[in-house]
N, C-alpha and C positions, 0 to 999 in steps of 0.2 A: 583197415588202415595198415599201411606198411611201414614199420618200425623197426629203430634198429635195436635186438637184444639177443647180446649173447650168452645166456644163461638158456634160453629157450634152444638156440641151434645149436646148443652140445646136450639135450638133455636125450637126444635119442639116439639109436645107431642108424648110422646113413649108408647109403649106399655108393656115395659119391661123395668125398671133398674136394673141391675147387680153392686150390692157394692162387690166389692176383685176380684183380680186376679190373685190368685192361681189356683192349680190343679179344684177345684170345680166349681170358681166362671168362667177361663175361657169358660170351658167344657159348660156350662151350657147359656153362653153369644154364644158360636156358635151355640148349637144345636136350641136354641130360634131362632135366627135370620136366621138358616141355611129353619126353618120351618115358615118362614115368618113374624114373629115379628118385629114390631120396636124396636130396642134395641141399650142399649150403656151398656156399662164394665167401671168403675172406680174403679182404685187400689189405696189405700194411699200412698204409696211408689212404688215400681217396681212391676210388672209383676214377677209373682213367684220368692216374694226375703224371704219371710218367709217359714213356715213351709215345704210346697210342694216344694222347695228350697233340704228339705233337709228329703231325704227320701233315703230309702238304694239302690236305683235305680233298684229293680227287680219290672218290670212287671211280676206279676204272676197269675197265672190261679186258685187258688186256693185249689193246692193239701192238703194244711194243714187243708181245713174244711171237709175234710174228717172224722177227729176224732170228729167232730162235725154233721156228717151224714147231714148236712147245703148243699143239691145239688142244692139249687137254688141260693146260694149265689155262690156257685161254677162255675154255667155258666155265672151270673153278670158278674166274675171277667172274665171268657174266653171271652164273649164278649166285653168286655172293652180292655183289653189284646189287643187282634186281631184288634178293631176300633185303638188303638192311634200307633199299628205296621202300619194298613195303613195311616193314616195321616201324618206319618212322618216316611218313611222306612230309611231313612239315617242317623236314630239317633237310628236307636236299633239294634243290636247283635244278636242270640239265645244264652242262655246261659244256660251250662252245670250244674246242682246244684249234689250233692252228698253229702248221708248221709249213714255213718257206720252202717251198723247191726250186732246186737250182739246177743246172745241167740235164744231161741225158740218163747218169747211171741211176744208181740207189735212192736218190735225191731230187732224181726228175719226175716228170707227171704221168707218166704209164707206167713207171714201175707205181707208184702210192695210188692211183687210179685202181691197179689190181689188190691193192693192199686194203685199200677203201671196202670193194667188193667184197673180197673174202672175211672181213672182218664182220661185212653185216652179214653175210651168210651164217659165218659161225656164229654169231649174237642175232639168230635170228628171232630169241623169245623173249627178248632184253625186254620188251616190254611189258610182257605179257602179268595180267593185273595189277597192271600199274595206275594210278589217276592221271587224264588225261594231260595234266599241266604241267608232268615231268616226264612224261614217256620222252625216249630219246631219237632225233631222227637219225636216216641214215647220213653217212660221210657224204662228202662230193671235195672237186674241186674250185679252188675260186682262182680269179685273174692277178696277173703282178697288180694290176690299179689296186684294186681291192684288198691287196696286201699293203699295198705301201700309203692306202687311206690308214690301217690299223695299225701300222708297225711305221710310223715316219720315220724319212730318212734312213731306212734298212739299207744294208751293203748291198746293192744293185746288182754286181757282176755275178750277168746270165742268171738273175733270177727270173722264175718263170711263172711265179703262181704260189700258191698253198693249197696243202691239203686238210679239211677241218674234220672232225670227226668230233664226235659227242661223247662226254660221259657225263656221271653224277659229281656236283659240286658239295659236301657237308657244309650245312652252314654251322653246324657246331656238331665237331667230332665227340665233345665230352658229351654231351644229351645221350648221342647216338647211342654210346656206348653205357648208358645209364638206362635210355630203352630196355638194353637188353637185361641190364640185375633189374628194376623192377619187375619186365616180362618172368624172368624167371622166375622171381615171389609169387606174380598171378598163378603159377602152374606148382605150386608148393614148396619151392627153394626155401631157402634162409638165407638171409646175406648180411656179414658185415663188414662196414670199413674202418679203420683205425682197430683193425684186427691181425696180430701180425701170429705167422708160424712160428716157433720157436725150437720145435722137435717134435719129429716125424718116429715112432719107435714099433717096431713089428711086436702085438700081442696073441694071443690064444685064438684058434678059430679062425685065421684067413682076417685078421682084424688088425686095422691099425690106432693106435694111438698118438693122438697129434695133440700138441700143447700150442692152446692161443694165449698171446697173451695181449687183452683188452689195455689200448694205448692210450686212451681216453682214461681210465679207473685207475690201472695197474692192474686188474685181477687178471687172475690165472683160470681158463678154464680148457678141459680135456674133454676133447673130442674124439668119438667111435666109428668110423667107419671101417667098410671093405673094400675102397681103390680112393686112393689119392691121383688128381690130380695138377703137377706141379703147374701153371702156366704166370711166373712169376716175372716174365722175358730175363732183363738181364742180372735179374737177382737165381734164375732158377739156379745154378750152381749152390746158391750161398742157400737156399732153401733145401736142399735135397745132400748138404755133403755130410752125412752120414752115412745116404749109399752110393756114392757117387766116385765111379774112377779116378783115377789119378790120371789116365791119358786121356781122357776128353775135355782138355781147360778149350776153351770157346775163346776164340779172338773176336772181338768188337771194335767197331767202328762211331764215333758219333755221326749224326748225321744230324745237321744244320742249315735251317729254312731260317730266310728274315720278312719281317714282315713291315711294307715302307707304309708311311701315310700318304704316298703321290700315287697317286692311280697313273700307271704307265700308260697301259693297255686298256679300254671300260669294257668291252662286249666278248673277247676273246682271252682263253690262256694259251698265251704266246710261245710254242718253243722254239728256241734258240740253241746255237750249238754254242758248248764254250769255248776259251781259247784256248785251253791245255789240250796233249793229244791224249786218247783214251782208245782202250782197245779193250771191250768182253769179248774176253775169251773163249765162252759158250755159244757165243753167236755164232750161227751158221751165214746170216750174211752179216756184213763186218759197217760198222759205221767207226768210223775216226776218232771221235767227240763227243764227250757225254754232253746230252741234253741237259739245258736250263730250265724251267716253268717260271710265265710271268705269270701270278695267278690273280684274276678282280678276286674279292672276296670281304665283305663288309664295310667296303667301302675304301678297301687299303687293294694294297697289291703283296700277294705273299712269292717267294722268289726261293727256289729252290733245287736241287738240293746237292749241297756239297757234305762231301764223307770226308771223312780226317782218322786215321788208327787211333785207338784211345785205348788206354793201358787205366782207367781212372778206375777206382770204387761207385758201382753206381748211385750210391749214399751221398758221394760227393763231388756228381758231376756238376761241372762248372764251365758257364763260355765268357771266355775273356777278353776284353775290348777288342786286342788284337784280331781274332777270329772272327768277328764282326767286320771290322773295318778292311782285312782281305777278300770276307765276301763285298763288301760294298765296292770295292778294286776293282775284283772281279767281276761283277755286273756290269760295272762301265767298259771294260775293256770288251763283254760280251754285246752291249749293248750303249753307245757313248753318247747318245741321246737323251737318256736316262738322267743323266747327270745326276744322279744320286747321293749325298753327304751321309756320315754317320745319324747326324741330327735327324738324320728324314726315317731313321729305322725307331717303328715304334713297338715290336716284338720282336719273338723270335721263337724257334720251335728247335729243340736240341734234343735226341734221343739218343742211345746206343741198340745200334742192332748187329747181328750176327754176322760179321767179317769172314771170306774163304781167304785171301791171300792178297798181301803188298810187294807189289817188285819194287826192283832197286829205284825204278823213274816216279815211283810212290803213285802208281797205281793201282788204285784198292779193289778190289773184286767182291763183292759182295754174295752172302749167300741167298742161292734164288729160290728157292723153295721153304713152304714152313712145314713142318717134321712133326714128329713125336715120337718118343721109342718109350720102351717099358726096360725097367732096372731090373732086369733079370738075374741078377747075383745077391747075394747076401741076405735073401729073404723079403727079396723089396721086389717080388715080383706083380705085386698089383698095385705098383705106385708109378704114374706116367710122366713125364719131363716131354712139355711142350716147345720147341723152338719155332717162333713165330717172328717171319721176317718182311709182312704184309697186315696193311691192316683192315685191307678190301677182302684180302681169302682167311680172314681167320673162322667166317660160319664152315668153310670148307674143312678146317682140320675136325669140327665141331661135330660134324657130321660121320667124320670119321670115328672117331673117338665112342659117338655115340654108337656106331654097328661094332665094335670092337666089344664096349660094354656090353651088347646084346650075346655076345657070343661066349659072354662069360657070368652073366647076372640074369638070374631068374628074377622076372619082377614078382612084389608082393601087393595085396590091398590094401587100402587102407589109406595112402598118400592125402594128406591134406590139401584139397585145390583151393584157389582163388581168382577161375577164369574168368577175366573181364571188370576184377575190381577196379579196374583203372576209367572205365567207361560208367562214373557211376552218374546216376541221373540229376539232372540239374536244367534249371530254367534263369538264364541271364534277365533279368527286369531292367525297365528303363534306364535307369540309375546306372546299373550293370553294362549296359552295351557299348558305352564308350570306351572300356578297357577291355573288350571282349577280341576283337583284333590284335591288338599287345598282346595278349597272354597266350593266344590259340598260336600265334604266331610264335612263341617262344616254349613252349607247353604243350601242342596239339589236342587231342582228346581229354588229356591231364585239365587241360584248365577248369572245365567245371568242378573240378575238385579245389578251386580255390576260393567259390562263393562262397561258403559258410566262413573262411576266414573273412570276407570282405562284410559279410553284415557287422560285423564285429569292430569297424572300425567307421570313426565320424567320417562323414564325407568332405568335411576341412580339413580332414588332417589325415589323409587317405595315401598319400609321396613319402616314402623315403627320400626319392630325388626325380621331379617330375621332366627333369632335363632326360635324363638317363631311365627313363622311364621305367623304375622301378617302384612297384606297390608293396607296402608293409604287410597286407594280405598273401603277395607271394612269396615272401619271405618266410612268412610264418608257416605255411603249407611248406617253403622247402624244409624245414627245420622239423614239422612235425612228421612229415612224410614221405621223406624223398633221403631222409641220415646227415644233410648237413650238418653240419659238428664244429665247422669252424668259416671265420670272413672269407679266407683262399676259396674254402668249397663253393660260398656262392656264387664269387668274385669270377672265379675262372672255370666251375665246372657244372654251374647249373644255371645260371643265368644269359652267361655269354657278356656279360659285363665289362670284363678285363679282359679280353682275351685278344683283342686287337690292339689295343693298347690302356695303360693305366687310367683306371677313371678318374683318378685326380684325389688328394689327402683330405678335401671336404667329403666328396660324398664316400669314400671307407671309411672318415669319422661319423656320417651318419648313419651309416649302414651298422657298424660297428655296437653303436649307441642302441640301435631297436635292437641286433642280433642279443647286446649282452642283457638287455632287461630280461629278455624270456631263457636264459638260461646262467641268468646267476653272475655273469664275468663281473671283477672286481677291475680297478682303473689299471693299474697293471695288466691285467690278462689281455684288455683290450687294446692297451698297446701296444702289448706281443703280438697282436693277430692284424692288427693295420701292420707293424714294422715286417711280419712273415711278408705281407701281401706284397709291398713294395719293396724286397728284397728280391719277388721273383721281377722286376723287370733288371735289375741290377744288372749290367753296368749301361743303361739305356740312360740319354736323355729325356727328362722330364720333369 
């Protein structure tokens, strides 16, 4: 059973500590421990509840670095692509993407016809051990009709056609990245969340000492290892600035997706150009206009992504009606079909990642690569600072990281495994089969580990909320084995529940009701954890 205790992951010296546990820092906590390190993952708050939280959810193989003739970063991203479609087949899609060509240049149908091509050349192993129901086909082109069945009413002039090409759709980014800290435990990590760094200090022997401090208790406890590594995105400054230059301050951008309830587009995610001009500057061939994404996705359309410079504390990032309602502006002006209202936006996805430079016409440039360097001053030479600016290539820094440690750590025996406790054996019975779809479906191989909670409960009173199809059995298994700690964890990062929009203040008060019996909450606590919940749609209608 996988539990969360940290009294246990400081009692030994590690080989590896991982601070954060996002897209980067889990990725990078299994691939260590999957190659034999002692390792533990501590996250300040949840398991991917920041940035990698809120990402436009395409896994992509990186057709767009094509205009950047970038082919190695291109199979980074196919190989990453392909590793987290197999780690978790039952959280991803293929998904259909299509973009209008227009004219003869950059934007016409022989030039994306040769783009098509080399793209599947270079992604020639996209698929390879994949199950047969997501592998991804090759691109093609389709006809202007064909387009303008999917995109009604598009700007016509001298359109010619689209070109679609495939990638992977998450249907829930939070799982994905939950995959990977439990994977980790199977291979003998430790992980916790509501575990925050507090001070990182160089002791005796190539050893560091790190102060957690358990955010959940209060206590304090010290941990031993011999390489830190930071991967906190855009906390890692505030985490690391005891060794940390004065001339490396990181500029950052938000970056903000919304998420409508009108399904624009059903079969396809639509790109569109916007209407402000944009120029990357790294591109080798040049496009004018930064892309839009209409994206289908649980039933909604998620719409993305605009950058904005942001100067904020990430403690206390905030998006404000106003920056909502200019994306909504801007949709329509990119797309006036759409006819889109405030009212119609039932999420939203806002992170901060790693900004290169803003000119005067307030166009952002973004950094295009994810990095790691090692703090090689002051004694902090085996402690690594992650910058992670993707959340499709973070197994690739992962992989780095890990031949880096090999070149510096002798492994020892001894490591405690746990391969495949997640695959424990289980038989669904009659009674059982009707919610054996729900739960595989949201759970994959995980679900059998939720029968023993389900014998457990009457089969009249089996619902949390049979609308929303939630089982008090899966609750319980999140809670005993999966670190849930609070209503937000289920709400938005193990369930999929709220993450398209608010479930609505009856069922987080029932939800809320079963969570606090089995761990104690008094009427207060549980209404701080409903008012948390609905706080995060704030400033949303609903």
């Amino acid at each position: 059973m996988i539990t969360r205790n940290l009294t246990k992951l400081s009692a030994d010296i590690l080989d590896v500590l991982v601070i954060g546990g996002g897209a980067h820092g889990a990725t990078i906590a299994y691939h260590v421990a999957k190659a034999g390190y002692r390792t533990a993952l501590v996250e300040k708050n949840d398991f991917c509840g920041a940035t990698s939280a809120s990402s436009l959810k395409i896994l992509h193989g990186g057709l767009r670095y094509l205009q950047h003739l970038n082919i190695k970063r291109m199979r980074h991203s196919i190989a990453a692509r392909r590793e987290m479609m197999q780690l978790a087949p039952y959280l991803v899609e293929p998904l259909a993407c299509m973009m209008p060509l227009y004219g003869k240049g950059l934007r016409g149908k022989r030039v994306m016809q040769a783009a098509l091509f080399l793209n599947d050349c270079i992604g020639w192993d996209r698929n390879r051990d994949l199950p047969a129901a997501i592998r991804l086909p090759r691109g093609h082109i389709v006809s202007e009709k064909k387009v303008r069945e999917t995109v009604p009413d598009i700007d016509g002039e001298d359109l010619h056609g689209a070109c679609v090409w495939y990638d992977g759709l998450a249907v829930d980014t939070e799982r994905l990245i939950l995959e990977y800290v439990l994977g980790s435990m199977t291979y003998g990590a430790r992980a916790a969340n509501y575990a925050e760094a507090t001070a990182i200090n160089k002791g005796d022997d190539d050893l560091y000492q790190v102060t957690i401090r358990d955010r959940l208790s209060n206590e304090i406890h010290q941990v031993t290892t011999r390489f830190v590594v930071n991967a906190s995105g855009p906390w890692f400054e505030k985490s690391i600035q005891a060794s940390q230059k004065k001339d490396t301050k990181q500029k950052w951008a938000l970056a903000l997706n919304i998420v409508s309830k009108k399904k624009i587009f059903e079969k396809y995610a639509v790109a569109l150009e916007g209407h402000t001009q944009y120029e990357d500057r790294d591109a080798i061939i040049k496009r004018d206009k930064r892309l839009y994404f209409f994206v289908p996705w649980r039933g909604h359309t998620m719409i993305g992504t605009e950058y904005m410079e942001s100067i904020a504390d990430p403690d206390c990032l905030q998006v404000k009606p106003e920056m909502i309602q200019n994306m909504v502006d801007g949709v329509n002006a990119i797309y006036p079909p759409a006819q889109l209202k405030y009212e119609d936006i039932s999420f939203f996805h806002a992170g901060l990642l790693p900004m290169h430079s803003k000119s005067e016409e307030n166009n952002i440039q973004m950094e295009k690569n994810s990095t790691f360097f090692v703090h090689t001053h002051a004694g902090f030479s085996r402690v690594l600072s992650v910058k992670g600016v993707k959340y499709t290539t973070a197994p690739h820094i992962a992989h780095e990281i890990v031949e880096f440690l090999r070149k510096q750590l002798q492994l020892e025996s001894g490591i405690e495994k746990l391969k495949d406790s997640h695959v424990t054996a289980g038989q669904w019975n009659s009674d059982q089969l009707q919610y054996k779809d729900i739960l595989e479906r949201k759970y994959g191989q995980r679900a059998v580990r939720i029968l023993s909670y389900m014998q457990n409960e009457q089969k009249a009173d089996i619902w949390i909320d049979e609308a929303s199809e939630l089982l008090k059995a899966e609750v319980s298994y999140l809670i005993n084995e999966e670190m849930a700690c609070k209503l937000s964890d289920i709400v938005l990062r193990r369930t999929g529940l709220g993450t398209a929009e608010c479930p609505g203040r009856s069922v987080l008060e029932k939800l809320v009701e079963y969570m606090g019996g089995i761990l104690s909450w008094d009427e207060a606590r549980k209404g701080q954890e409903v008012k948390e919940v609905l706080q995060r749609y704030a400033p949303l209608v609903f």
